[in-house]
C-alpha positions as CSV (number, residue, x, y, z in Angstrom):
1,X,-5.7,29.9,-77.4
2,X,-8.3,32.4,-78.3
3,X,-9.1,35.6,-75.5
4,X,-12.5,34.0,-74.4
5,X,-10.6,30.4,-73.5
6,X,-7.6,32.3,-71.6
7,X,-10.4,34.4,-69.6
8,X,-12.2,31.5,-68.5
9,X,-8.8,29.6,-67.1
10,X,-8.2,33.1,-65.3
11,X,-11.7,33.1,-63.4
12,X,-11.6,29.1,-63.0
13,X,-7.6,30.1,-61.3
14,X,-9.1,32.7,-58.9
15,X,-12.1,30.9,-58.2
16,X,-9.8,28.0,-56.5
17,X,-7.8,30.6,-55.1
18,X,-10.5,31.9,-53.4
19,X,-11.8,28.2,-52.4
20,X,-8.4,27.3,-51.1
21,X,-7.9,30.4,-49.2
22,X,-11.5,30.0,-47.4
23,X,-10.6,26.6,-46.6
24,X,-7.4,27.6,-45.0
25,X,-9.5,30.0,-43.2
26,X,-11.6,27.0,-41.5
27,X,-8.9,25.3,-40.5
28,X,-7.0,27.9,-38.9
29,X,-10.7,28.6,-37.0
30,X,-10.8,25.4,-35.7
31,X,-7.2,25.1,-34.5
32,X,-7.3,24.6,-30.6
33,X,-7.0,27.7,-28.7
34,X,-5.2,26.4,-25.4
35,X,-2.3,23.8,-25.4
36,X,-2.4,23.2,-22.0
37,X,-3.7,25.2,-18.7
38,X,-3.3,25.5,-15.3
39,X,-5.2,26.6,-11.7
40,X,-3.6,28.0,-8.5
41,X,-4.6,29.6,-5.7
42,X,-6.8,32.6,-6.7
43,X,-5.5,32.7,-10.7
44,X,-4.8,30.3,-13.7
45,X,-2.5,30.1,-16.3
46,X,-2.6,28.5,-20.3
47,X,-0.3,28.3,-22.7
48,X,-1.6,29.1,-26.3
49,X,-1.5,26.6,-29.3
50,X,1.2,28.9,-30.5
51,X,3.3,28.5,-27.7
52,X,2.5,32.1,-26.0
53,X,1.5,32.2,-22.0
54,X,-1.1,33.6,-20.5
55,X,-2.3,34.2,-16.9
56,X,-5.6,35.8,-15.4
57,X,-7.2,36.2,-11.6
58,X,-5.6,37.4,-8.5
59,X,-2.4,39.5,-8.9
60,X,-1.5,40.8,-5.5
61,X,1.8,39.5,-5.3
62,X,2.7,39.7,-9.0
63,X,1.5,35.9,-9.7
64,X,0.1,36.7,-13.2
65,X,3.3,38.1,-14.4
66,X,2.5,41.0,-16.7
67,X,4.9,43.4,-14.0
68,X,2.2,44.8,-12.5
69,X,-0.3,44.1,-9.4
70,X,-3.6,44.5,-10.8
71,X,-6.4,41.4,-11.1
72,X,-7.5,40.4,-14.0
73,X,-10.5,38.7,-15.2
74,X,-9.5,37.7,-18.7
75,X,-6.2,35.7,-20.1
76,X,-3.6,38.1,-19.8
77,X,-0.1,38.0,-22.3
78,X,2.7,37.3,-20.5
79,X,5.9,38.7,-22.7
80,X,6.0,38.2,-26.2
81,X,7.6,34.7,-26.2
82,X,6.3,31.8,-28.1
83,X,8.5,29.4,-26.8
84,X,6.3,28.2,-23.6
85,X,6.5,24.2,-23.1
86,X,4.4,24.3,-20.0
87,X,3.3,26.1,-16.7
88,X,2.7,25.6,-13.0
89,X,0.5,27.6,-11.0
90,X,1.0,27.5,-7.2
91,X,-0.8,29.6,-4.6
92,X,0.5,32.8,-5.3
93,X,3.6,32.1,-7.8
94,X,3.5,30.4,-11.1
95,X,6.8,28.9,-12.9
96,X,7.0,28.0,-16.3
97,X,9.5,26.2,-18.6
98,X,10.5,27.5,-21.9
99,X,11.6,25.5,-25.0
100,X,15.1,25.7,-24.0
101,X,15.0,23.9,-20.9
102,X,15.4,27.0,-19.0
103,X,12.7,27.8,-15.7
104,X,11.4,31.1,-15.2
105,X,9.5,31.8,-11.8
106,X,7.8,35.1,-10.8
107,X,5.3,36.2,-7.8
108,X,5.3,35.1,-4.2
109,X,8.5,34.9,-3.2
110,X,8.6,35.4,0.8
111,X,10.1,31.7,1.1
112,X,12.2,32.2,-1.7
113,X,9.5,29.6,-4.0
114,X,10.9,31.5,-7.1
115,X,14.5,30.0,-6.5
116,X,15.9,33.5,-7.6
117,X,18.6,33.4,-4.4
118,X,16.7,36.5,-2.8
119,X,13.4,36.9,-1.3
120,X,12.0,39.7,-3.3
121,X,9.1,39.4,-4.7
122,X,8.8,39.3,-9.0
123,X,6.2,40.7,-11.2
124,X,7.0,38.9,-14.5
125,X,9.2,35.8,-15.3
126,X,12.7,35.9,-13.7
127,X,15.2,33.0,-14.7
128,X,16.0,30.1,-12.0
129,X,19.7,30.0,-12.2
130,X,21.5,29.3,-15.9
131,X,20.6,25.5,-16.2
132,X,18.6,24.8,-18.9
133,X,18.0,21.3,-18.9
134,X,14.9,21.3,-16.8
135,X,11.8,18.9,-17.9
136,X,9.2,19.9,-15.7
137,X,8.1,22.1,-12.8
138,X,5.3,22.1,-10.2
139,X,4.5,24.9,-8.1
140,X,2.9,24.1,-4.3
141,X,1.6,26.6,-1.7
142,X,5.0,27.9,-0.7
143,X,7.8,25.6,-2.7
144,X,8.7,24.5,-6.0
145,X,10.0,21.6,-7.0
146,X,11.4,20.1,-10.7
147,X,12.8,17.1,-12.4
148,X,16.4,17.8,-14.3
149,X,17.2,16.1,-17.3
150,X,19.6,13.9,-15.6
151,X,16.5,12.2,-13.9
152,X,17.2,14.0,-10.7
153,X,14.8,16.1,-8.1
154,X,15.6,19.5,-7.1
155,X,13.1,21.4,-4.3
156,X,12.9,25.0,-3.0
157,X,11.4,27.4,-1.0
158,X,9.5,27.0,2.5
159,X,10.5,23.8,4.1
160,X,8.2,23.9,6.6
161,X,8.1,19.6,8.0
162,X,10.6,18.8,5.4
163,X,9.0,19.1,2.6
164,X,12.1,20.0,0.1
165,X,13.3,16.3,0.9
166,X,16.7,17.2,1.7
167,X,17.2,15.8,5.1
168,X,16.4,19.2,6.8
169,X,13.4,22.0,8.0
170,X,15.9,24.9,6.3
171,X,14.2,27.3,3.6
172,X,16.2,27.5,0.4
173,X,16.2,30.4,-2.2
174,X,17.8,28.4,-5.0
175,X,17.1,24.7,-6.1
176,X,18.6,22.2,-3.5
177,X,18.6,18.0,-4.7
178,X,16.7,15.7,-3.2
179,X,18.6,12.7,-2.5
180,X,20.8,11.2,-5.0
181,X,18.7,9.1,-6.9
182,X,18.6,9.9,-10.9
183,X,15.7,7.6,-11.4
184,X,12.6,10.8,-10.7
185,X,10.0,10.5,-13.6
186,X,7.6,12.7,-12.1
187,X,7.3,15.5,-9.0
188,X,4.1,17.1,-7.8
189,X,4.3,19.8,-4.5
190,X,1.3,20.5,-2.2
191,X,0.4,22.6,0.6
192,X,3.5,21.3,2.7
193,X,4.5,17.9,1.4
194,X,5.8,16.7,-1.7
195,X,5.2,13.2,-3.8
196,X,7.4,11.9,-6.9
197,X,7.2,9.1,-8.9
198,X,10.4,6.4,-9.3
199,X,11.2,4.8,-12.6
200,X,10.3,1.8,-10.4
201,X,7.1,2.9,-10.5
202,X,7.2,2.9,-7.0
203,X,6.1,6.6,-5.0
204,X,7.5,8.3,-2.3
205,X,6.7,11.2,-0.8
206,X,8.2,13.8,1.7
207,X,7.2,16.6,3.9
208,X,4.4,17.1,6.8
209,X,1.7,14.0,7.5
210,X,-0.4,15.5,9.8
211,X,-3.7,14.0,8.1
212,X,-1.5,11.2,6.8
213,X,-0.9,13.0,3.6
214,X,2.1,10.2,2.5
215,X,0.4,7.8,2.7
216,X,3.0,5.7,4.6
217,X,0.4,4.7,7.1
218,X,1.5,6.8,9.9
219,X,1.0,10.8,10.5
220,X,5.2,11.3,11.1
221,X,6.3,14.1,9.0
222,X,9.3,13.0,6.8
223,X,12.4,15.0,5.5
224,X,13.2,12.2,2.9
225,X,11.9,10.6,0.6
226,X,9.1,7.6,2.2
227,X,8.0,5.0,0.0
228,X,4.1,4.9,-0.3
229,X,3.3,1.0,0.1
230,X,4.4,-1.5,-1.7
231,X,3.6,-0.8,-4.9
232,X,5.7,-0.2,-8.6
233,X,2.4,0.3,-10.3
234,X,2.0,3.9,-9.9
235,X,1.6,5.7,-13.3
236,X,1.1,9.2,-11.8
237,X,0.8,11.5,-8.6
238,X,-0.6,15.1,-7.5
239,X,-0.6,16.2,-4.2
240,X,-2.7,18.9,-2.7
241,X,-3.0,20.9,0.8
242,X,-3.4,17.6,3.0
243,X,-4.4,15.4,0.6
244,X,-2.4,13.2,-2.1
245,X,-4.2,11.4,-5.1
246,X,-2.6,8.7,-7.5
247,X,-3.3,6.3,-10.2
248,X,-2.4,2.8,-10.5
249,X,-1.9,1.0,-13.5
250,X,-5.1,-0.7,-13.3
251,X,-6.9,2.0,-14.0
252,X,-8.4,2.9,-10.6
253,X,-7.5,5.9,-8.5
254,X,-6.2,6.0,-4.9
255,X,-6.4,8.9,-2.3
256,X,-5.4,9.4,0.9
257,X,-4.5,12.3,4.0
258,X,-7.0,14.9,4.9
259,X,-10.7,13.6,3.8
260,X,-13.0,16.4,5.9
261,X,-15.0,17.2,3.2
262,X,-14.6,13.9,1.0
263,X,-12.2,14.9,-0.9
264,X,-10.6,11.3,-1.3
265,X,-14.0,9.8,-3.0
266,X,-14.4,6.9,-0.8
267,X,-17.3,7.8,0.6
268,X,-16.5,8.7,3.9
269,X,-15.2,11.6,5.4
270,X,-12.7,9.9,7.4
271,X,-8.9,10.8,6.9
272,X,-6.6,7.6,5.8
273,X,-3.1,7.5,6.2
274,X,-2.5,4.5,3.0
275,X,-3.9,4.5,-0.2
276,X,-7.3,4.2,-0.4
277,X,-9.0,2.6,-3.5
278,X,-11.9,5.3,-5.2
279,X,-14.9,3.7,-5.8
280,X,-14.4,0.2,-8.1
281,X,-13.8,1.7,-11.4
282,X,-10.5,0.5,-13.2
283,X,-11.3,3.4,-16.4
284,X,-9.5,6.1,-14.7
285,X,-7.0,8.3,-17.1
286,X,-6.0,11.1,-14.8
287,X,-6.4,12.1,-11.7
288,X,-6.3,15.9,-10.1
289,X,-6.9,17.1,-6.5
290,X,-7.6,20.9,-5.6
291,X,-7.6,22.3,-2.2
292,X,-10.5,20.7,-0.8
293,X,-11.8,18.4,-3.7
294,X,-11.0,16.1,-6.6
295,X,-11.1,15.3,-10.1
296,X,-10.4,12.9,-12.6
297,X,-10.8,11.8,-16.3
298,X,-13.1,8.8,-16.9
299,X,-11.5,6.6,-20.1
300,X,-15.1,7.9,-21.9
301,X,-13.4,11.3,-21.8
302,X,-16.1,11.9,-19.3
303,X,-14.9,14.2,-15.9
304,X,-16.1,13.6,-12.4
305,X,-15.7,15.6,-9.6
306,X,-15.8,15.1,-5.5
307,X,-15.4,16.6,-2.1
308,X,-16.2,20.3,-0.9
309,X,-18.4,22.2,-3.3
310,X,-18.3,26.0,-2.3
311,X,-18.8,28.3,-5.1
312,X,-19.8,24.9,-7.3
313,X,-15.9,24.2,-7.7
314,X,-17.4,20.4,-8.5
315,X,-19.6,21.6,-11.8
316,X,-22.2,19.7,-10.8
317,X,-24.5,23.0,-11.2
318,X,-24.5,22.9,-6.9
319,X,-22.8,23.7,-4.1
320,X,-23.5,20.3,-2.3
321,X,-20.3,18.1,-0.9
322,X,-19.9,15.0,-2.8
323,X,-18.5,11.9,-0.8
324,X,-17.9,10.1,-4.2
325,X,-17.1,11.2,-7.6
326,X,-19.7,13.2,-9.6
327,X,-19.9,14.0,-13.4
328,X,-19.4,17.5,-14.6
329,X,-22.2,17.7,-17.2
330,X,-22.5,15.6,-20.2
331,X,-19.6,15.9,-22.2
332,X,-17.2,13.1,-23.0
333,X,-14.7,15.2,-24.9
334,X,-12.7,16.1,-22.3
335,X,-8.7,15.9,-22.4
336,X,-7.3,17.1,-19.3
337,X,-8.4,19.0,-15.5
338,X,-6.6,21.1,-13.1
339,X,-8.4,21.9,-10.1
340,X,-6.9,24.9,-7.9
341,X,-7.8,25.9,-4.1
342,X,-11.3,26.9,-5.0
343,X,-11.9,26.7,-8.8
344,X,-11.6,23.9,-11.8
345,X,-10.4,24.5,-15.0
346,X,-10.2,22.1,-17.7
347,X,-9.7,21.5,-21.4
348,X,-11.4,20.0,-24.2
349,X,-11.0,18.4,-27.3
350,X,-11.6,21.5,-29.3
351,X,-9.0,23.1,-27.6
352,X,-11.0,25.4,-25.5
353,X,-10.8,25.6,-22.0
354,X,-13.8,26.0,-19.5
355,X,-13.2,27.0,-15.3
356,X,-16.0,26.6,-13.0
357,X,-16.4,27.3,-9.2
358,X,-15.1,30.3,-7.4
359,X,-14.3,33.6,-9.5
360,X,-13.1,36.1,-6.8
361,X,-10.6,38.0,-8.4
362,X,-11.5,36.6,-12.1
363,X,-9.7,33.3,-11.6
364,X,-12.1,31.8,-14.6
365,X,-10.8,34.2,-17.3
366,X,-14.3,35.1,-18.2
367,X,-14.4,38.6,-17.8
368,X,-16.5,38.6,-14.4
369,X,-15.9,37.8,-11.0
370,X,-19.0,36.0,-11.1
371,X,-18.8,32.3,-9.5
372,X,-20.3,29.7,-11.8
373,X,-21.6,26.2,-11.1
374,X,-21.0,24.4,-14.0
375,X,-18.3,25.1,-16.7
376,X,-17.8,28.4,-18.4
377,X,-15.9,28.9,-21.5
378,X,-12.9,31.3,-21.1
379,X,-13.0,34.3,-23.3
């Protein structure tokens, strides 16, 4: 092979290096930013495609967990592990679970909502105990709850009403089983109450009914478990201050509790004490209730939004209540919403995430503490 020929393979080589190397360049551009993400009281949490956690907004009590008490108003690291599975942001703590089945908790901890054994607050994540086979964690005002791998429930923190579901109105500083039952799929904690979901597909739930928030059809506050209805078609739960939202396996949401500001879509703004049926669609994919509103996933991929609107925590582009669900713009690419007390964040197909709403302490990670109406990309 002459010099010219062997030059001409080596430029035609580099070339498609070159090519291949830009491509790989695109891809990596395009990989999703956020995994998953998460809104509390005043901050937010996300984990990163690469497994890494993040937290922005209020920090008063530690809740972002970079070991300090300083707001901030863009996605802050927390540690250097890449091992983050998912996260839970309650009013002033957040939990998270790491690939190992472990739970780490850190923030508020005057109830002891961290399950540390002590009431001192923590500034960045602090192990729950030395299980790790823990599947998933939900953080409420001031209690935590989470499902073990054996199927079972285990709640603490402020048991104000019951809401721990272990028979009693006693605070706990480490996790405490509910029950006996090893049949929990799902657990979700609000304000003071507490739903789950049964393998049955049945839902109970646990805690203070003042609005009717159990949907049991009375306003008595529970320390156990209460079946909502009759029901074994639930396919998922969140619960929020005095509110609780499901949906059925039809397809169509159900609210119920505290409806002041029409935060249970029906309508009205008259509190119900059973499940009440949203509207007559039967497309829902998710549902998602803040502190005073509601959201949920439209099988279109669309998002709609209902109840109080302060700060435009609907993303409607006003601050006008909503008696029944709203869309949030035009987009039908959405995958997932997590409203917090006054803000909504949510994610979308490219992996970004967007918060709207109420950005005191720079809860919407976009470098402001400007409140925004309709949804803002986080930086």
């Amino acid at each position: 092979m002459d010099m010219r020929n062997i030059l001409r393979i080596t430029a035609a080589m580099a070339l498609t290096a070159v090519m291949s190397l830009t491509a790989a360049g695109s891809a990596q551009a395009s990989t999703p930013k956020w995994l998953s993400i998460s809104a509390g009281g005043e901050h937010t949490c996300a984990i990163r495609t690469d497994h890494a956690l993040f937290c922005w907004g209020e920090n008063s009590d530690g809740q972002v967990g970079d070991d300090t008490t300083t707001d901030r108003t863009t996605p802050t690291r927390i540690g250097t592990s890449t091992n983050w599975t998912s996260v839970a942001s309650g009013d002033s703590h957040t939990c998270a679970r790491h690939n190992s089945g472990s739970l780490y908790c850190w923030g508020d901890n005057e109830f002891g909502q961290l399950g540390i054994g002590v009431i001192t607050h923590r500034y960045k994540p602090t192990k729950v105990g030395a299980s790790t086979s823990w599947t998933a964690v939900t953080a409420g005002d001031n209690h935590t709850c989470a499902r073990h791998s054996s199927g079972s429930l285990y709640c603490w923190g402020s048991n104000q009403g019951g809401m721990l579901g272990d028979g009693t109105t006693t605070d706990r500083t480490t996790p405490k089983k509910v029950g006996t039952s090893t049949n929990w799929t799902a657990v979700t904690t609000g304000g003071r109450h507490t739903c789950a979901r049964h393998s049955s597909g049945s839902l109970y739930c646990w805690g203070l009914n003042t609005y009717g928030q159990l949907g049991d059809g009375t306003t008595t506050t529970r320390t156990t478990p209460k079946k909502v209805g009759t029901s074994t078609s639930w396919s998922s739960v969140d619960a929020s201050i005095y509110f609780t939202c499901a949906r059925h396996n039809s397809g169509s949401v159900y609210c119920w509790g505290h409806n002041g500001n029409g935060q249970l879509g029906d309508g009205t703004t008259t509190n119900r004490h059973a499940p009440k049926k949203v509207g007559t669609s039967t497309n829902w994919t998710a549902i998602a209730t803040g502190g005073y509103h509601s959201c949920a996933r439209h099988t279109t991929g669309s998002l709609y939004c209902w109840g109080f609107n302060g700060s435009g925590r609907l993303g409607d582009g006003t601050t006008s209540q909503r008696l029944t669900p709203t869309k949030v713009g035009t987009s039908t690419s959405w995958t997932n919403v997590t409203p917090g007390v006054a803000h909504t964040c949510a994610r979308h197909t490219t992996g970004y995430a967007y918060c709207w709403g109420s950005n005191t302490s720079g809860r919407l990670g976009d470098g402001t503490t400007t409140d925004r109406l309709t949804p803002k990309k986080i930086n």
